[in-house]
N, C-alpha and C positions, 0 to 999 in steps of 0.2 A: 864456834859458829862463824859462817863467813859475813860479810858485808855485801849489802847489795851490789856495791860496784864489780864486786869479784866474781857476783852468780851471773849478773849482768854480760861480763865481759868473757864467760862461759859458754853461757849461750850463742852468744854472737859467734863465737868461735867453731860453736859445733853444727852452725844454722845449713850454713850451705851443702856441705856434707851429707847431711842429717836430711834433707830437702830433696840432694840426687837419688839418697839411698832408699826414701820413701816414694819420690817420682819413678822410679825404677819399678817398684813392688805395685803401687797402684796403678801405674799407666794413667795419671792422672794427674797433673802439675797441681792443682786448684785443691784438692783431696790432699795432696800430699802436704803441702801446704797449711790445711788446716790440721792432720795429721800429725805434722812435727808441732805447732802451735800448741795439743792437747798435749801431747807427750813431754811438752815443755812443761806445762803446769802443772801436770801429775808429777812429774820428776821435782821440780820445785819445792810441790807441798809435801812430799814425803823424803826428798831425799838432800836438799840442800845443807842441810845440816850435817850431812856425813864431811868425811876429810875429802879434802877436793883432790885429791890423788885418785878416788872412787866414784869419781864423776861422770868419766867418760862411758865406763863401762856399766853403769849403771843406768844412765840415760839411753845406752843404745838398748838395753833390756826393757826398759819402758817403753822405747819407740820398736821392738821388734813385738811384743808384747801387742803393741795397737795393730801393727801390721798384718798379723796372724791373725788378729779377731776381726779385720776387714777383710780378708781375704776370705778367712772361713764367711762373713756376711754373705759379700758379695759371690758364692761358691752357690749358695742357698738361691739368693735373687735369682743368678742368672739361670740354675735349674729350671725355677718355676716362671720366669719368666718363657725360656723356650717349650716350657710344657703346653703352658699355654696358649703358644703361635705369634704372642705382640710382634718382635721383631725375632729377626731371622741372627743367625750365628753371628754374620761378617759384621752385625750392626752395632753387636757388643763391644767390637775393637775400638779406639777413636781411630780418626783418619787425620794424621797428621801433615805438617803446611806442604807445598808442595813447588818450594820457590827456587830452585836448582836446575843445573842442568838434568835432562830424564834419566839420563847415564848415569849422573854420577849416583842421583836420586835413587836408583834402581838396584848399583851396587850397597849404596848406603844402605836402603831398606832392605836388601837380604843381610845384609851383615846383623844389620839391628835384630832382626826377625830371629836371626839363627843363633844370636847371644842371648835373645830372650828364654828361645826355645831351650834352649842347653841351660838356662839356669830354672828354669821354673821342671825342666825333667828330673832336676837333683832333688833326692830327699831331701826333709824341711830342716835337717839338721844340717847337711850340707852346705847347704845353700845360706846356711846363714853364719858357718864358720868363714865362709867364702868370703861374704859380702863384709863379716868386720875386718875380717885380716886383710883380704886384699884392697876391697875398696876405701874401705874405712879411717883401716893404717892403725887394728889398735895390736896391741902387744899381745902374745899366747896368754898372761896372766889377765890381762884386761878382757879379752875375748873367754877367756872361761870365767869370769864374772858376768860376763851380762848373759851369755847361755846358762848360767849354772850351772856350767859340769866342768871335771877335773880339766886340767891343759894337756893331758895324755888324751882325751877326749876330741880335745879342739885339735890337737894335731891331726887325729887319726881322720876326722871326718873332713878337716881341710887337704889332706892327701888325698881322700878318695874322690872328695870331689874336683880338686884340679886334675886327675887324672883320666874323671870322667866328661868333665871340657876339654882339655886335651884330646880324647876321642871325637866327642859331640861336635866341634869346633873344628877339628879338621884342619882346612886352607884357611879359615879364620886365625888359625892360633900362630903365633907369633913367639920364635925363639928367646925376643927380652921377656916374654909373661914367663920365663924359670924361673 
């Protein structure tokens, strides 16, 4: 059993990461934010006890776990909200700061727009071998623990989907992302 300083010093560890990788999925700093907070405590009361070499990958299982059932939420909401007529399609996006030059703003915002686009296109397996491997930084074994499936698994759907941002991405894509 570990000591609080250790689970403590774990967290902290995985906060920021764990905060882009949920801001990213919610489109939502404030959500995501509280997001990784839940997924903290969940992970805590069920999993702190394990060997901390199964931390990583277990906690992203938890925090991908919550992401999934907000996304399916919010998939529901925004249906029935636009059945309804409340607000219109463009109102469900946020509209973020706008304190740049328009140019640079302009190319930033398609780039944003077009990484978005190309990762939310990926099957849900994809997209989320994607997001531990590359963004994450966890290992093929770590990454087929918190997905629960084999690392012939995680290979196969992180090839197919880097190779479908590769397409998706286009003039975005960048010879260091090999």
């Amino acid at each position: 059993m570990s000591d609080s300083h250790t689970i403590e010093a774990f967290l902290v560890s995985i906060s920021a990461v764990a905060l882009n990788m949920a801001a990213m999925s919610t489109r939502d700093r404030d959500m995501a934010a509280d997001m990784v907070q839940e997924a903290m405590s969940k992970w805590a009361a069920k999993y702190s006890t394990h060997p901390p070499a199964q931390w990583r990958p277990l906690f992203y299982r938890v925090l991908q776990n919550g992401l999934r059932d907000q996304a399916r939420r919010d998939k529901l909401r925004h249906y029935w909200v636009r059945w309804f007529g409340q607000i219109t399609e463009s109102e469900l996006d946020p509209d973020f700061g706008h304190d740049q030059d328009p140019e640079q703003e302009l190319e930033r915002s398609d780039a944003a727009a077009a990484i978005d686009a190309a990762l939310r296109a990926l099957p849900e397996r994809q997209r989320e071998a994607f997001m531990l491997r590359q963004w994450q930084g966890l290992d093929v074994r770590e990454t087929a623990l918190a997905m629960g499936c084999s690392e012939g698994s995680v290979k196969t759907h992180l090839s197919r989907a880097m190779a479908q941002l590769r397409t998706s991405l286009g003039p975005y894509w960048s010879q260091d992302d090999e």
